[in-house]
C-alpha positions as CSV (number, residue, x, y, z in Angstrom):
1,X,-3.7,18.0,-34.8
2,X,-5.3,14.7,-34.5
3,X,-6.9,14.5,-30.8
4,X,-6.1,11.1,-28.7
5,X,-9.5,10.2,-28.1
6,X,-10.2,7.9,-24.8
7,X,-12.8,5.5,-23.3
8,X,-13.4,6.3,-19.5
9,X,-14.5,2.9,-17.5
10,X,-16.1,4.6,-14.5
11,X,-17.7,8.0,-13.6
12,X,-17.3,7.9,-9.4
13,X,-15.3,9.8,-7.5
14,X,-12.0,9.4,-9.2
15,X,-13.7,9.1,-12.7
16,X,-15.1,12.9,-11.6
17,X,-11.9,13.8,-10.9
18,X,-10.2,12.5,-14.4
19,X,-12.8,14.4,-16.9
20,X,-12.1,17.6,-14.4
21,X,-8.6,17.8,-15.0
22,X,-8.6,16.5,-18.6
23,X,-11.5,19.0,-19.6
24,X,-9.7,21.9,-17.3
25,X,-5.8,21.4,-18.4
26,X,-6.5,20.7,-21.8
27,X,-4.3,23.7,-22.5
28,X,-1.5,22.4,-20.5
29,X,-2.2,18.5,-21.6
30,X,-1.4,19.8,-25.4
31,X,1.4,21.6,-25.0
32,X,3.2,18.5,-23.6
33,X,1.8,15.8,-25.7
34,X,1.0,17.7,-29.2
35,X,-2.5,17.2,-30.0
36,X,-6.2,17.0,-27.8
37,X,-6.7,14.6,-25.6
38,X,-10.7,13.8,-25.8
39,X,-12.4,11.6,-23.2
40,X,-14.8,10.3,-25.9
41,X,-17.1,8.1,-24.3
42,X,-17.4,7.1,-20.3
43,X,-19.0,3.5,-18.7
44,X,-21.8,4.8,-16.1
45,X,-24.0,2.1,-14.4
46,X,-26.9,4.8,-14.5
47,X,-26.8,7.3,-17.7
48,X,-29.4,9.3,-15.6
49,X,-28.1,10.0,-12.3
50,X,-27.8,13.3,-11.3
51,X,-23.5,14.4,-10.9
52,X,-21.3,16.8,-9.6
53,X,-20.1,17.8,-12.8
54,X,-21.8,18.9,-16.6
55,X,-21.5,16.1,-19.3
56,X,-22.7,16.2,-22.3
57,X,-24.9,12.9,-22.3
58,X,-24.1,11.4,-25.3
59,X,-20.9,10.4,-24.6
60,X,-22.3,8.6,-21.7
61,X,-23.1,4.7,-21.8
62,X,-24.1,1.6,-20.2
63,X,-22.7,-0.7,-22.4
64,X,-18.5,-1.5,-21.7
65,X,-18.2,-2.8,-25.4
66,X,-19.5,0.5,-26.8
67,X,-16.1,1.6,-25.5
68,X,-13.9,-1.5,-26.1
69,X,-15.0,-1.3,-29.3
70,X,-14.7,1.3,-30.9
71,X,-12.0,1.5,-33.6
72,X,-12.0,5.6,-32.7
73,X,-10.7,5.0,-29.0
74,X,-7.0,4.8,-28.1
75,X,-6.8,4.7,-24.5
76,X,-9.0,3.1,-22.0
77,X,-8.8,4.5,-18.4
78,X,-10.4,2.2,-16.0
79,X,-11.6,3.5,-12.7
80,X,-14.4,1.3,-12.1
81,X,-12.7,-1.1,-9.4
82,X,-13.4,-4.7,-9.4
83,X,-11.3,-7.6,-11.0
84,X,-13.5,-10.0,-12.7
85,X,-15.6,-7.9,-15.6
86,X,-12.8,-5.5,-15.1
87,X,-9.7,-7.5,-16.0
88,X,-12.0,-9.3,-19.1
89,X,-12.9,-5.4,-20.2
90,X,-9.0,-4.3,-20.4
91,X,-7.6,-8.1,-21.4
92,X,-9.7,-7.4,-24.7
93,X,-8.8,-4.2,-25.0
94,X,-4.9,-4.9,-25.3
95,X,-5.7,-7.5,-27.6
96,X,-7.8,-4.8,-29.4
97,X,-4.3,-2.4,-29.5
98,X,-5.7,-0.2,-26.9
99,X,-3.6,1.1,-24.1
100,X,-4.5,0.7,-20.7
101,X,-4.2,3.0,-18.0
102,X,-5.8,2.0,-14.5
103,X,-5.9,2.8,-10.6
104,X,-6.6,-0.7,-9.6
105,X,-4.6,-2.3,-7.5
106,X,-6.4,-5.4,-6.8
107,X,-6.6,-6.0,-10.6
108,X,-2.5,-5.4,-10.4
109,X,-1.5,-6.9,-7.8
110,X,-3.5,-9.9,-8.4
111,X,-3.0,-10.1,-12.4
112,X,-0.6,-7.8,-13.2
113,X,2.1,-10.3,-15.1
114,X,-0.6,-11.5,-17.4
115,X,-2.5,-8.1,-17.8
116,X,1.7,-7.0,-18.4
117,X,2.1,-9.9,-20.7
118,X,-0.9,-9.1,-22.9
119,X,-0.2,-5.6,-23.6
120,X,3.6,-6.6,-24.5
121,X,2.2,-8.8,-26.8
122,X,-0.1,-6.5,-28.4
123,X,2.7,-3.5,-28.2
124,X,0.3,-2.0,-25.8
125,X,1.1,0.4,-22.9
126,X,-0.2,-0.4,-19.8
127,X,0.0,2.5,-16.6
128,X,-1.0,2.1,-13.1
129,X,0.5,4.8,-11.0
130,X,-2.3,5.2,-9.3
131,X,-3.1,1.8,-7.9
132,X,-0.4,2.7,-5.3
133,X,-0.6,5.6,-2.8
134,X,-3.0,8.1,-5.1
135,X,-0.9,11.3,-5.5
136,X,2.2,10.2,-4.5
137,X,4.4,8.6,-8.2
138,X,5.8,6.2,-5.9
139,X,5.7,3.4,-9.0
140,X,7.4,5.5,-11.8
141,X,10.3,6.8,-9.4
142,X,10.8,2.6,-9.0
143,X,10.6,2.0,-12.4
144,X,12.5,5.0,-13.9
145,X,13.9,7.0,-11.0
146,X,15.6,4.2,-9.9
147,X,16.3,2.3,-12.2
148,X,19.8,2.5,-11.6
149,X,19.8,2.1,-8.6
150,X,19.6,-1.2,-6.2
151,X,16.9,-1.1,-3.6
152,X,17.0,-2.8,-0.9
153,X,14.2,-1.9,1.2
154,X,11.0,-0.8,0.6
155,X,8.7,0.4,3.9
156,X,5.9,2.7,3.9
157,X,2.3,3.8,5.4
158,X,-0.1,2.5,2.5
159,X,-3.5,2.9,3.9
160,X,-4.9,6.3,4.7
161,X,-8.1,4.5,6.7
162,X,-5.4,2.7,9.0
163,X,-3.1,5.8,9.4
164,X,-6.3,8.0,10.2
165,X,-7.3,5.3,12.6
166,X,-3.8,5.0,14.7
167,X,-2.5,9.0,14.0
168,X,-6.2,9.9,16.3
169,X,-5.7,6.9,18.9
170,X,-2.6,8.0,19.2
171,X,-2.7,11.9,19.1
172,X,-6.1,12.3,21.0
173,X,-6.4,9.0,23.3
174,X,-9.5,7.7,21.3
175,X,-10.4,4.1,21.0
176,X,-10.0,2.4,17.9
177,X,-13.7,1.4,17.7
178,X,-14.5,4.7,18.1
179,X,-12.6,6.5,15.7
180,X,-13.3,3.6,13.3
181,X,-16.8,4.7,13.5
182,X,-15.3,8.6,13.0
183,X,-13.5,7.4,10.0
184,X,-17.0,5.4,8.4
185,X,-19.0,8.7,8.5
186,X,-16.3,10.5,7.3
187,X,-16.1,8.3,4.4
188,X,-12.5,7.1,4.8
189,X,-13.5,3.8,5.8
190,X,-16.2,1.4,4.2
191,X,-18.9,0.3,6.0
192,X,-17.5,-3.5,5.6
193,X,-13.8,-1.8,6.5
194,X,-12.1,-5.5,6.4
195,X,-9.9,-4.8,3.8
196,X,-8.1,-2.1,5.4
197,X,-7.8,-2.3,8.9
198,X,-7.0,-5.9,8.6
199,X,-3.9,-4.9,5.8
200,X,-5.3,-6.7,2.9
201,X,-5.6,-3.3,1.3
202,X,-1.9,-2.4,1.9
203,X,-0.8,-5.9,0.9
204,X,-1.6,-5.5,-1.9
205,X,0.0,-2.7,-2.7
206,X,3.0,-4.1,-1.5
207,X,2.7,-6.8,-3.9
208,X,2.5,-4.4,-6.3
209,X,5.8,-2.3,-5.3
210,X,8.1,-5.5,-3.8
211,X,7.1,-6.7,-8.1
212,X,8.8,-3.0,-9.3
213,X,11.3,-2.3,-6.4
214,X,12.7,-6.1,-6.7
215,X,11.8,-6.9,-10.1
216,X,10.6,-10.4,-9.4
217,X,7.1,-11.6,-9.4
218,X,5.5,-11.5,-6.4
219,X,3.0,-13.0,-5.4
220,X,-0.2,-11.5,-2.8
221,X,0.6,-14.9,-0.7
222,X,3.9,-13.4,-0.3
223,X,3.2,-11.3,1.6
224,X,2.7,-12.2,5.3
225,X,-0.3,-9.9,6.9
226,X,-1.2,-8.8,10.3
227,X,-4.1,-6.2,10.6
228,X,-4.2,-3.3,13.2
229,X,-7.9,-4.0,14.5
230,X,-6.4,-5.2,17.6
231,X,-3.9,-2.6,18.3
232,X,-5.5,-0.7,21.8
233,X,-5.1,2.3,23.9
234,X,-2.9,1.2,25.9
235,X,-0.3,0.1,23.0
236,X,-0.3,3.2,22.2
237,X,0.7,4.4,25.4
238,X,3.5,2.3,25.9
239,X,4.6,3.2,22.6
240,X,4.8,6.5,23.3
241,X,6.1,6.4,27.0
242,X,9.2,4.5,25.1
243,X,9.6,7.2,22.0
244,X,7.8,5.4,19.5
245,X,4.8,5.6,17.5
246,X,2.6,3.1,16.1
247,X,1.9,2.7,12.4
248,X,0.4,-0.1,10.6
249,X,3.3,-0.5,7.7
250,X,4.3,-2.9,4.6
251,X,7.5,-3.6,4.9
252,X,9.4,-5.3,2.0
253,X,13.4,-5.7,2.1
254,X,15.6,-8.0,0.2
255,X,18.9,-9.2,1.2
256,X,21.6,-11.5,-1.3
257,X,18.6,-11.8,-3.6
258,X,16.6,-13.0,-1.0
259,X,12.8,-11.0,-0.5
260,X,10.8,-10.5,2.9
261,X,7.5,-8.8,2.3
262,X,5.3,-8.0,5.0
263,X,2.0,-5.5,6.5
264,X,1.8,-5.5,10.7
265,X,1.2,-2.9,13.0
266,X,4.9,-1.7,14.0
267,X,6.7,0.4,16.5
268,X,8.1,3.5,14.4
269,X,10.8,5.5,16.7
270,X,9.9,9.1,17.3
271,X,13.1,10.0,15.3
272,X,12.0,8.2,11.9
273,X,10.0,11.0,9.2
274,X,7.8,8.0,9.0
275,X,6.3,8.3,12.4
276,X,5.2,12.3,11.7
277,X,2.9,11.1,9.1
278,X,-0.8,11.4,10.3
279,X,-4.3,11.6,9.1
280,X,-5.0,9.9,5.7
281,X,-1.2,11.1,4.3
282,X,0.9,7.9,2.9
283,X,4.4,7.6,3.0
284,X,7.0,5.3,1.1
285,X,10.6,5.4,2.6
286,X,12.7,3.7,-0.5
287,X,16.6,2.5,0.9
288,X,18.8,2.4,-2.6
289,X,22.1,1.0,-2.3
290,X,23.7,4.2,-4.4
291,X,21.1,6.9,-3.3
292,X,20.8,5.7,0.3
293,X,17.7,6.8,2.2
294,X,14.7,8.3,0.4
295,X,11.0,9.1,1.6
296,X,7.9,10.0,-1.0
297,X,5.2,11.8,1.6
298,X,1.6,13.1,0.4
299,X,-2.1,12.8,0.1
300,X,-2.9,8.8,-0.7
301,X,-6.4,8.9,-2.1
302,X,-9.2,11.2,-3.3
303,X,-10.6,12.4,-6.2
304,X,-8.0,15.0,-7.4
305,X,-4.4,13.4,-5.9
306,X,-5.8,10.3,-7.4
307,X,-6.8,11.8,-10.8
308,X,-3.4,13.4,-10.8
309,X,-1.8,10.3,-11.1
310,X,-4.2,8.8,-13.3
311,X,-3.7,11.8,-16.2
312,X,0.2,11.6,-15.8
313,X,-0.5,8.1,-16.8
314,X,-2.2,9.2,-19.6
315,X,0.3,11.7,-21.1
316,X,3.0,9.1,-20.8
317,X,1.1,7.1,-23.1
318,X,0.1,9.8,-25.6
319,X,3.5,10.7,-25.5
320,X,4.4,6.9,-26.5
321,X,1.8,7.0,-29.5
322,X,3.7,10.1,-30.8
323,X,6.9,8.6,-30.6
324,X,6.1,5.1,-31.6
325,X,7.4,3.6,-28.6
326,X,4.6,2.0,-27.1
327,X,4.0,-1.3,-25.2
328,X,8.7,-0.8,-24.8
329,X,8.5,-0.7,-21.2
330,X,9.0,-4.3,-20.6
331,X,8.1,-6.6,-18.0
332,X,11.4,-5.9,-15.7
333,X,10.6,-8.9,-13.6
334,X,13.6,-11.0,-14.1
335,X,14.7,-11.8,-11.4
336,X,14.3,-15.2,-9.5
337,X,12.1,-14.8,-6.2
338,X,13.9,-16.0,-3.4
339,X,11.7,-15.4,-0.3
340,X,13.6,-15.7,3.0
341,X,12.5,-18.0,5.6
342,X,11.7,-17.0,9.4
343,X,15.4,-17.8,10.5
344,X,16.8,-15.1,8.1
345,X,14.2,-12.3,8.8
346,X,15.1,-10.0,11.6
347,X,14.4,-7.2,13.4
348,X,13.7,-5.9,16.7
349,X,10.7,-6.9,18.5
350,X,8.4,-5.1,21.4
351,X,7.1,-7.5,23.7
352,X,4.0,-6.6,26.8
353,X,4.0,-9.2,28.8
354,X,0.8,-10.0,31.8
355,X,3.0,-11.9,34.5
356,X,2.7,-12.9,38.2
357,X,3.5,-10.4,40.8
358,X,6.2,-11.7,42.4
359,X,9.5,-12.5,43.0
360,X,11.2,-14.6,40.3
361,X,9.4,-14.0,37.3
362,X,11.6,-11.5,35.4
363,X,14.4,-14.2,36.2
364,X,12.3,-16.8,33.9
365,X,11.3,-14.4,31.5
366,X,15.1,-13.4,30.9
367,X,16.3,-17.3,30.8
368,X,13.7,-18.1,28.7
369,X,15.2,-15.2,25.8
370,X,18.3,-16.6,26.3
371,X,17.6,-20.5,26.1
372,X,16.7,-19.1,22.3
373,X,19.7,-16.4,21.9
374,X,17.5,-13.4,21.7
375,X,19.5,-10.5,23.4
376,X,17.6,-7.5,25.2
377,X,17.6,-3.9,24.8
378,X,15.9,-3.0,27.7
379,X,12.6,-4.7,30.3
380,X,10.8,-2.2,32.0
381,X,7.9,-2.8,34.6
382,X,5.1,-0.3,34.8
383,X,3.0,0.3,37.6
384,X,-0.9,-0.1,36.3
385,X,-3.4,0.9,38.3
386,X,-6.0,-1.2,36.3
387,X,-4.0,-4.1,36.3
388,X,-3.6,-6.3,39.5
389,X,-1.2,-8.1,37.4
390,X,2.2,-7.1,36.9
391,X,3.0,-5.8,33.6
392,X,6.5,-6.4,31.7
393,X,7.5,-4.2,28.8
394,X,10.6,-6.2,26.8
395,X,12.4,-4.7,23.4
396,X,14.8,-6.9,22.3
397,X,18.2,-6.4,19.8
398,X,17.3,-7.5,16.2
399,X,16.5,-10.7,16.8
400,X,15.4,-13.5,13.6
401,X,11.5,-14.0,13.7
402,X,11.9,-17.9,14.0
403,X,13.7,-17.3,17.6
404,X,10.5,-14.8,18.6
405,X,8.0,-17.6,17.7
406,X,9.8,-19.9,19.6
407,X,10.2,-17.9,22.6
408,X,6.2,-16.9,22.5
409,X,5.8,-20.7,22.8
410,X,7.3,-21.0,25.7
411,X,5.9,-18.4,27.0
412,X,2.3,-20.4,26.6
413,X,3.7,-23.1,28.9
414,X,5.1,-20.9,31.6
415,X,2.7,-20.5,34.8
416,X,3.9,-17.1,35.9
417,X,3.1,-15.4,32.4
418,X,-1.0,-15.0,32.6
419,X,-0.9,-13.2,28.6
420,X,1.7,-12.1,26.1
421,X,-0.6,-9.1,25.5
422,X,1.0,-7.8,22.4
423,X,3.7,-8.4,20.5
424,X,5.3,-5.5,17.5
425,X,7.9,-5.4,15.1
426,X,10.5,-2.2,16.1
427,X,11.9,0.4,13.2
428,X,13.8,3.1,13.4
């Protein structure tokens, strides 16, 4: 049996975890696919660093195009990060007739039509699984499990820094800057940790899931983004005083053809198997139009969930080669992208509201809500000790986000509201 022989673009953490499951299950890998599958020769930046695991050095290099090149390799697996070098190294390589398989979802969700395009025209495969919550085959249940299926609604916890960060605010009190610094030594965050608690890093994996769930191209500046750096304490208290819990989610939904994609910190009722998801876990709830309500729950990064991902990848595309099938999948984007304007995206809204203690206000508050035909769920005011001010809690009925922004206008020229202190989208 002819072994499949693959190029390895990166030896870190996930890189580890690819040669330790492709060098462990090799028994298992064969048995599906037919033949070996041989990681042939790996990209290091350092061919003599010291590493977790024994490799015989040889088949380690410093040079990318000693990989690319090499009319021997089949595969390339990139794990290396970065878009740039990285998007040059695998554009060649389709054009070479090599197939692709990569975790990166920058690269993806940035230049995924093209990097899609290229390998169609090459009759390449191209695989990225693991770009999109590590362990969890969140994009071949959208592209196969579904794909008889309409969805609808696409809303899910994307980011294990974020949902590490807001699971211990909320379950132990701490404050975020606090347990930001937990999640740095811990080595869930980065030390610049931008990306993810500002959403960046979960928009754009919701670029990369409202592309396969809707199958339209979308766009990154589709996606409107609200980070969770300035969620606090007391948020979170309120939150949970009114049944909910907090979670920083990408939420993309599509109505008549028409697409809203969005990441923001977001009220999550109690009763939602969305808001039980703590730690680094991810979670993607899928809404089908024929299978109804479905959620994918598990471990969303490191070095073994991630590699799972990244081999399954793999043995679809051997299995390809041995068929002759390869580079078939298509581009499934086409359908027109339609993005819905402020007017026709709704939903409800939490509102905490710094007013004037005294008689009056709540009267003002309510007409101003009205003047804009937002109706009201409930208003609550809670007693704060630490607050001379009074404090207004409002949750409105699903209201359209054009009508919110025009109410918090108003609010900025009314003299007995001192702050709108936070405003949240509502689910569940």
């Amino acid at each position: 049996m002819k072994p499949v022989k693959v190029g390895l673009l990166g030896l870190g953490t996930v890189g580890t975890g690819v040669v330790r499951i492709v060098e462990g299950h090799q028994e298992d890998l064969q048995s599906q696919v037919g033949s070996p599958i041989v990681i042939e020769k790996i990209l290091v930046q350092n061919k003599a660093k010291s590493r977790s695991i024994s490799i015989d050095s040889s088949k380690l290099t410093e040079d990318p195009w000693e990989i690319i090149s090499n009319p021997d390799i089949d595969v390339i697996v990139e794990v290396m990060g970065g878009i740039g070098s990285t998007k040059e190294y695998i554009m060649e390589a389709l054009s070479r007739g090599k197939h692709v398989v990569t975790a990166n979802k920058d690269l993806m969700a940035l230049h995924g039509p093209e990097i899609l395009a290229k390998a169609q025209e090459h009759g390449c495969d191209v695989y990225y699984e693991a770009s999109v919550a590590g362990g969890i085959p969140i994009i071949r249940t959208l592209v196969e499990g579904f794909s008889s299926d309409r969805i609808t609604k696409i809303m899910g916890i994307v980011n294990g820094t974020t949902n590490y960060i807001l699971s211990k605010m909320s379950l132990e009190g701490a404050s975020y800057g606090d347990v930001l610094k937990e999640a740095q030594d811990l080595g869930y965050a980065e030390a610049d940790p931008t990306s993810d608690v500002e959403g960046l890093d979960a928009a754009r994996k919701m670029t990369i899931l409202s592309t396969l769930g809707f199958r339209a191209k979308v766009a990154l500046e589709d996606v409107s983004v609200q980070g969770m750096s300035k969620v606090t304490r007391e948020d979170i208290l309120y939150a949970k005083r009114l049944g909910y819990t907090v979670k920083l989610l990408g939420i993309a939904e599509r109505q008549d053809d028409q697409f809203s994609i969005s990441v923001q910190p977001t009220m999550v009722k109690n009763s939602h198997p969305i808001a039980s998801v703590n730690g680094v876990y991810n979670a993607v709830y899928v809404y089908g139009e024929a299978v109804g309500e479905t959620m994918f729950y598990g471990p969303g990064a490191g070095e073994l969930p991630t590699a799972t991902s990244i081999v399954s990848d793999l043995v679809a595309v051997v299995k390809n080669l041995k068929l002759g099938v390869n580079g078939k999948q298509g581009l499934l984007t086409y359908k027109e992208k339609k993005l819905k304007t402020d007017e026709q995206i709704s939903s409800k809204y939490f509102l905490l509201l710094h007013v004037d203690d005294r008689a009056g206000v709540l009267a003002q508050i309510t007409q101003v809500f009205a003047e804009f035909e937002v109706s009201l769920e409930s208003v609550l005011q809670q007693p704060n000790a630490s607050n001379p001010e009074a404090e207004i809690i409002v949750i409105t009925h699903d209201a359209n986000k054009a009508a919110i922004n025009k109410v918090l206008q108003k609010f900025e020229s009314l003299d007995v509201i001192r702050k709108v202190k936070s405003v949240y989208r509502v689910e569940g």
